[in-house]
C-alpha positions as CSV (number, residue, x, y, z in Angstrom):
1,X,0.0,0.0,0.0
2,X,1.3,3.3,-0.8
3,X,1.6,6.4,1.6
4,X,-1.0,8.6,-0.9
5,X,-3.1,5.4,-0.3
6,X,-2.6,5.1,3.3
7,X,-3.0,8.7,4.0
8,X,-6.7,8.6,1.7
9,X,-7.9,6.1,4.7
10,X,-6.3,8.4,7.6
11,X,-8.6,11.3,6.0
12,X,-11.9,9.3,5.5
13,X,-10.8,7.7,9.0
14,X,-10.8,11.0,10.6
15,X,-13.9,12.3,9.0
16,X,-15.7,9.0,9.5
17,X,-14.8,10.1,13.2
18,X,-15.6,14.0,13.5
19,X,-19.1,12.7,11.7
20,X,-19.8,10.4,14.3
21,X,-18.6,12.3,17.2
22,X,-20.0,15.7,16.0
23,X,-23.3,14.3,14.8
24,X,-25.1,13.6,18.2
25,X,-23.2,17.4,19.0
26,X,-25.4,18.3,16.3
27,X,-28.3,16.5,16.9
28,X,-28.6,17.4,20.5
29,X,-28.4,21.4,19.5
30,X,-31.1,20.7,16.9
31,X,-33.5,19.5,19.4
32,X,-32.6,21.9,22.0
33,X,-35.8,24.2,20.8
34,X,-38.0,20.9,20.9
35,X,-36.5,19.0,24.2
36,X,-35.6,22.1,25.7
37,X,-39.2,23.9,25.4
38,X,-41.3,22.0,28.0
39,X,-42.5,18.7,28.9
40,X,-43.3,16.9,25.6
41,X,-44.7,13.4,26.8
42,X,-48.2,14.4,28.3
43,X,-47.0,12.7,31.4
44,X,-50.0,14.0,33.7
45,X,-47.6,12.9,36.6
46,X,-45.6,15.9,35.5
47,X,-47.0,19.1,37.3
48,X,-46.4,22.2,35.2
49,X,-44.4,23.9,38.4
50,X,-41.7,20.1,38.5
51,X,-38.0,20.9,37.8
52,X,-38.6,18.2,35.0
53,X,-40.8,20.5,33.4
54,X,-38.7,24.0,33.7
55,X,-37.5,24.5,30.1
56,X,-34.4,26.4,31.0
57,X,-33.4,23.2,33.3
58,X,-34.1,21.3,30.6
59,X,-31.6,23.2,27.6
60,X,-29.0,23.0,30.3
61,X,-29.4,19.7,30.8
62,X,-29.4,18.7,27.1
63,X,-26.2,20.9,27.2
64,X,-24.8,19.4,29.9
65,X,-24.5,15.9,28.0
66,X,-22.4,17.1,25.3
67,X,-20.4,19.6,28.1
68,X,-17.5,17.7,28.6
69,X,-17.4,16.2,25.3
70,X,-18.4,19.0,22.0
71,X,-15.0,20.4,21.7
72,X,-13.0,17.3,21.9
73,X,-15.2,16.3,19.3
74,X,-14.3,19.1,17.0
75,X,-10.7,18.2,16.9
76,X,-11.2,15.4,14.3
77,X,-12.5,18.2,11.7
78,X,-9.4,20.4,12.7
79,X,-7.2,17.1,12.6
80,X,-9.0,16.0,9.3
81,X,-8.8,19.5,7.2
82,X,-4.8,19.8,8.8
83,X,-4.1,16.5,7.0
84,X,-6.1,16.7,4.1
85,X,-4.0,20.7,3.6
86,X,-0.7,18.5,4.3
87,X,-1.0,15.3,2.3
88,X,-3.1,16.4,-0.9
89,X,-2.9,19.8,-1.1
90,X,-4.2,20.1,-4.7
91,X,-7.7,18.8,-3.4
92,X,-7.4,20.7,-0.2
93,X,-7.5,24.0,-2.6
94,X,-10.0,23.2,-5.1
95,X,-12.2,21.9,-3.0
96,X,-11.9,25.4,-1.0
97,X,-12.4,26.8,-3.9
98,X,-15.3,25.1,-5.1
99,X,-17.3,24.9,-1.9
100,X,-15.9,28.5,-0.4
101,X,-19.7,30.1,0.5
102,X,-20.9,26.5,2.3
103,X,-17.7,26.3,4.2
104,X,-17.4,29.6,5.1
105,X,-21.2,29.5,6.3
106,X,-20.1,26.3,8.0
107,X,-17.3,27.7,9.6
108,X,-19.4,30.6,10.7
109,X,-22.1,28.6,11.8
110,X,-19.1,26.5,14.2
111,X,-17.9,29.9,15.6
112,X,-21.4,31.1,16.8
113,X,-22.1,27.8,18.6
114,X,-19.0,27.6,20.0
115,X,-19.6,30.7,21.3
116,X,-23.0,30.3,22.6
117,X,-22.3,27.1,24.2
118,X,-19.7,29.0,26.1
119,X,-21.0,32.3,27.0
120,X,-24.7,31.0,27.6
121,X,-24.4,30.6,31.3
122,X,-22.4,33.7,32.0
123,X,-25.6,36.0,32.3
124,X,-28.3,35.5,34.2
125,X,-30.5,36.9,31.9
126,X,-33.6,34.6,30.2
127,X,-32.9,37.3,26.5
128,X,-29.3,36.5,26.7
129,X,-30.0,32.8,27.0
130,X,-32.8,33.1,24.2
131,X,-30.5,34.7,22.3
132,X,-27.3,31.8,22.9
133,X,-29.8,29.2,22.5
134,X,-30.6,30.8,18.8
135,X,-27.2,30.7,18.1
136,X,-26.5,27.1,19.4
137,X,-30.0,26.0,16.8
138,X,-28.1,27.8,14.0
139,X,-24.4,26.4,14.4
140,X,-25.9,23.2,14.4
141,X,-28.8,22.9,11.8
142,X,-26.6,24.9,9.0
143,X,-23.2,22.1,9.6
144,X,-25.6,19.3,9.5
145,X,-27.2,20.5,6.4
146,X,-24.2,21.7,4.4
147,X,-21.7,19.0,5.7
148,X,-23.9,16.2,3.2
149,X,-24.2,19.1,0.3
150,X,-20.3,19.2,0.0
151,X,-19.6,15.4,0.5
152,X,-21.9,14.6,-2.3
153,X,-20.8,17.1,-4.3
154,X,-17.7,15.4,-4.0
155,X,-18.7,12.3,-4.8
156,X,-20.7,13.3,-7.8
157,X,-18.0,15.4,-9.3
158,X,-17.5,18.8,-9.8
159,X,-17.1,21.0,-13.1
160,X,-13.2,21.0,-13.2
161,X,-11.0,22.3,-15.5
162,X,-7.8,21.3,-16.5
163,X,-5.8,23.6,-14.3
164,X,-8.1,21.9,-11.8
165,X,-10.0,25.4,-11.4
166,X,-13.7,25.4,-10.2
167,X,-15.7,26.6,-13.4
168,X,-19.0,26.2,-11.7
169,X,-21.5,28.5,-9.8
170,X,-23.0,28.5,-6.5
171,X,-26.2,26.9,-8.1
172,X,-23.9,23.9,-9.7
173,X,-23.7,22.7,-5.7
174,X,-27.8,22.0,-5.6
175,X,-28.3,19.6,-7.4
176,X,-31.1,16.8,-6.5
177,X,-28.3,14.3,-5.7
178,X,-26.2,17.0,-3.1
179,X,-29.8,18.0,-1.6
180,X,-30.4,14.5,-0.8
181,X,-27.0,14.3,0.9
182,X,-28.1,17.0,3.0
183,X,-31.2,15.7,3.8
184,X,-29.4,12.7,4.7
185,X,-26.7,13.9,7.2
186,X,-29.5,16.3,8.5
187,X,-32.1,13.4,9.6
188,X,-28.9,10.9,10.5
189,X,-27.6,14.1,13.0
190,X,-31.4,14.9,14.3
191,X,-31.8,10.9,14.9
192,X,-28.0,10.5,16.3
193,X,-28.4,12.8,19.0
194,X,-32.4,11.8,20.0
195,X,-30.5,8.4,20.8
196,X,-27.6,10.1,22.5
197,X,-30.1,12.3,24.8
198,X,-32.1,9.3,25.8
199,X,-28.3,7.4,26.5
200,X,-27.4,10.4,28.5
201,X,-29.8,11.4,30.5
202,X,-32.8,10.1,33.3
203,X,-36.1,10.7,34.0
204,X,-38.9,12.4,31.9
205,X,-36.4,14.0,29.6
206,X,-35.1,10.3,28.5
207,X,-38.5,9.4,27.7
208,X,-39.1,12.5,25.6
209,X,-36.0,12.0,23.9
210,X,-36.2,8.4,23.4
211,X,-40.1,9.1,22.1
212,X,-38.5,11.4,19.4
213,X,-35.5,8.6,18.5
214,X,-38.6,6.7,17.3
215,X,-40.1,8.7,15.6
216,X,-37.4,10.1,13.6
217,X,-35.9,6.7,13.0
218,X,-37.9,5.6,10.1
219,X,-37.5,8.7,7.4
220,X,-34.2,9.0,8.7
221,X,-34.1,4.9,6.9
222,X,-35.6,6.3,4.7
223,X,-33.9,8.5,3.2
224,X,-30.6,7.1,4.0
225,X,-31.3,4.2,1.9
226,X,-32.9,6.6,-1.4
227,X,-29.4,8.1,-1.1
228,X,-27.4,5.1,-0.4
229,X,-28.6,3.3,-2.8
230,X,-27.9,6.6,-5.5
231,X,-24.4,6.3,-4.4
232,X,-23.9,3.0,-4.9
233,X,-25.9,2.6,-8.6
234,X,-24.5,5.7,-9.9
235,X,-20.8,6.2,-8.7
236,X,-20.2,2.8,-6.8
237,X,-18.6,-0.6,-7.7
238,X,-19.1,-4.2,-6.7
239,X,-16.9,-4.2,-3.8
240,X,-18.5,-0.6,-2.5
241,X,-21.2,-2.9,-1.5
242,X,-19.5,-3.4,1.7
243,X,-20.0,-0.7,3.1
244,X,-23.7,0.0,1.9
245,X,-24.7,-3.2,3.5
246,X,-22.8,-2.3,6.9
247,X,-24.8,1.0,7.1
248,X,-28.3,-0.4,5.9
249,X,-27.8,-3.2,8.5
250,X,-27.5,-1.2,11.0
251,X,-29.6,1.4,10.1
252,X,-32.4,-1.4,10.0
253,X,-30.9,-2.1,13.8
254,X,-31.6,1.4,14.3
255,X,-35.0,1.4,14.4
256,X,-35.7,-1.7,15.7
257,X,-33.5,-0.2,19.0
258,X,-35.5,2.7,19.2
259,X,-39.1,1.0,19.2
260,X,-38.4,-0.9,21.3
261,X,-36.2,1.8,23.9
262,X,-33.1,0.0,24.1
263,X,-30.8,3.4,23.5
264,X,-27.6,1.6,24.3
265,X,-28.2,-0.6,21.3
266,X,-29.6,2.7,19.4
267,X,-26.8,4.3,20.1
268,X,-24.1,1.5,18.3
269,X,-26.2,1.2,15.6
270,X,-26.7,5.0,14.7
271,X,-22.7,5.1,15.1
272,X,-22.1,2.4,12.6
273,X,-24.7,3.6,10.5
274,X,-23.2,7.1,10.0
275,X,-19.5,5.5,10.4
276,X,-20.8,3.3,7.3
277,X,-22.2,5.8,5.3
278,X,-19.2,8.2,5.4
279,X,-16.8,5.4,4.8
280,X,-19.1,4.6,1.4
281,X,-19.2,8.2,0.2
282,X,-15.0,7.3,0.3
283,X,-14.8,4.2,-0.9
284,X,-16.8,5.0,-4.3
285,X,-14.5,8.1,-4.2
286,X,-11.7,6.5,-4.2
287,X,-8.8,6.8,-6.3
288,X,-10.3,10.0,-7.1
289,X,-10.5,12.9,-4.4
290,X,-12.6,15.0,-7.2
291,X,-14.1,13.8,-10.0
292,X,-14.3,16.0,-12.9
293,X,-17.5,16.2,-14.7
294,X,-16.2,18.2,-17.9
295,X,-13.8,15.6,-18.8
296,X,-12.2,12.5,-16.7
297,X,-9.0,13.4,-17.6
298,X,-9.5,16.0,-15.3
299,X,-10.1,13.9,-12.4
300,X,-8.3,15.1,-8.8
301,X,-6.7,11.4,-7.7
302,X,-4.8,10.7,-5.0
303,X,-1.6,10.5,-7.4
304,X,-2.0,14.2,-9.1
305,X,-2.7,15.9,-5.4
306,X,-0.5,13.9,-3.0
307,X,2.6,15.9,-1.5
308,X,5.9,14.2,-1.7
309,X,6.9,11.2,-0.3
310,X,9.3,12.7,2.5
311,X,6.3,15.1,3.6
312,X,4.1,12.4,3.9
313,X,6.8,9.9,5.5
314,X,7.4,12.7,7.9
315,X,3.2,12.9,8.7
316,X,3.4,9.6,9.1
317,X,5.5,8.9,11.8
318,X,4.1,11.8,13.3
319,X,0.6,10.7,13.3
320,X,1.8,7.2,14.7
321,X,3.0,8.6,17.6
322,X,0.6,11.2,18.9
323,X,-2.5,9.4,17.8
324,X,-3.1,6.8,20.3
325,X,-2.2,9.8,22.7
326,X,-5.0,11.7,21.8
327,X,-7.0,8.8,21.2
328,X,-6.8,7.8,24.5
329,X,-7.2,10.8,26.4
330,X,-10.8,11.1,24.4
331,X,-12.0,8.1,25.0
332,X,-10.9,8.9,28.9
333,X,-12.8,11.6,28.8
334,X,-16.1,10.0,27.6
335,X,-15.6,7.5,30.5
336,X,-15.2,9.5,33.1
337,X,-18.8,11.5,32.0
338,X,-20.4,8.4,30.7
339,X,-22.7,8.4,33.9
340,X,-26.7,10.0,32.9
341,X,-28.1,13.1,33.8
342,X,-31.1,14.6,34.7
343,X,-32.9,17.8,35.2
344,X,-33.2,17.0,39.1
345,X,-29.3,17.4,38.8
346,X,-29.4,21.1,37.2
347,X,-28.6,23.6,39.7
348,X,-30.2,27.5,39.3
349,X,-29.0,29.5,37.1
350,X,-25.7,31.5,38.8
351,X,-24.3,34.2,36.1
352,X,-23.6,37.6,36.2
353,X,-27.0,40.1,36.4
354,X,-26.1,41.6,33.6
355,X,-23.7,43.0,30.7
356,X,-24.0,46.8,31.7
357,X,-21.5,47.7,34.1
358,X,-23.2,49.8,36.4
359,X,-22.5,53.4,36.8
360,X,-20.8,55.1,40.0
């Protein structure tokens, strides 16, 4: 196996893991609006004036889950886009090029949730948190949308010249086949982080999340398979098959777990379902990083990108050293937070009053 080779499976490996790791990150600040507004089960034994019921308790609860956890996560896109800029830089920058207004609109989108994950609890001020909360919903529903945009436009093939130049338009990115992708990462991330809510947490807020898992199980199947099945008829090859099966399997797993409230279960299968999906977006990729639809002498491979051999010798050893390190130290973390919350555990709100600082 060659290093352009190996470092192709080190990328999809590491974007197989941010989309994993990320999605229920996503999924949870989706739901925030619906989870977070109020009681959602018609529980009668849940009085309106019950802790369970206080919808701030319950955002900070759904925030709590992915607390120790959301910005660990975010290092395997930072880890993924340093490699990809390292090892193939010709697809690195046409791929920027191509997809600049989605990624800088995903890139925005990252910064205001980051920030009003952070800042959200530093006011005690019900605006300011509407206001975070709003930012949090946007920073997650425009990722999850755009991230399955750009991957299938990927996969489909761009209009690439022979100086490997982006001729297209913004409008060249929507097609039917990229809006599907979007679709698809957007249920798979909404569905991903139901499950992970209801793994995470106790009470009446597991069984509202777990009642949602259900219900958005079966169109996420749904259109996960349309769009898997796309892939694999249009761009795919007999041995792609692989990894189809792998993700319909356990997507089918998916919600048979979730009828029946069994979130640990859930919970695997959603991760394999998205790990499998991702890895088939690669595999029918593969040896190409972009296809070009103008001509196919055009194509971006893994050969006409790649950076020398002694750059990626160098990231090699380099990534065999540190990343069990960081490896380790993640999967520490989820460990020690791996016990469930609920809203019983969420203490009042303790921030400052207010922004102003108050005259003399």
């Amino acid at each position: 196996m060659s290093l352009e080779e190996i470092w192709f499976l080190v990328i999809a490996f590491l974007f197989v893991g941010y989309f994993v790791l990320e999605g229920f990150d996503f999924g949870v600040g989706m739901l925030m609006p619906i989870l977070g507004s109020s009681h959602t089960g018609g529980d009668d034994k849940v009085a309106a004036d019950d802790p369970e019921a206080d919808p701030d308790k319950r955002r900070r609860a759904l925030l709590n889950t992915i607390g120790p956890v959301w910005d660990g996560n975010e290092v395997w896109l930072i880890t993924a886009g340093a490699a990809l800029f390292a090892a193939f830089g010709g697809w690195y920058a046409t791929m920027f090029s191509a997809f600049y207004l989605p990624l800088f609109l995903i890139l925005i989108g990252l910064i205001v949730r980051v920030c009003a994950i952070e800042w959200r609890g530093k006011i005690n001020n019900p605006r300011w948190r509407v206001w975070c909360d709003v930012g949090i919903g946007l920073g997650s529903w425009i990722p999850a949308i755009l991230w399955g945009v750009a991957f299938a436009n990927i996969v489909r093939g761009l209009p690439i010249d022979a100086d490997a130049q982006y001729t297209g338009g913004f409008f060249n990115l929507l097609s039917p086949y990229a809006l599907l992708g979007g679709a698809t990462t957007l249920l798979a991330f909404l569905t991903h982080g139901a499950v992970f809510i209801s793994l995470k947490t106790s009470g009446v807020l597991q069984e509202d999340s777990a009642r949602y898992a259900a219900r958005l199980a079966w169109p996420t199947l749904i259109v996960a398979a349309v769009f898997l099945l796309w892939t694999q008829f249009a761009y795919g090859s007999s041995w792609t098959w692989i990894p189809v099966l792998i993700a319909a399997v356990a997507a089918v797993g998916m919600v048979a777990a979730t009828q029946i409230r069994r979130e640990g279960y859930a919970f695997m299968f959603t991760c394999i379902a998205i790990a499998g999906t991702v890895a088939t977006l690669f595999a029918v990729l593969f040896p190409n990083t972009i296809p070009s639809t103008l001509n196919p002498q055009w194509n971006l491979t893994i050969e006409n990108t790649s950076s020398s051999d002694y750059t990626l010798t160098i990231m090699t050893w380099a990534a065999v050293l540190i990343t069990p390190v960081v490896m380790g130290y993640q999967a520490w973390t989820y460990w020690v937070f791996r016990k469930r919350l609920s809203v019983a555990h969420i203490p009042d709100p303790a921030g400052l009053p207010s922004l102003r600082i108050p005259s003399k």
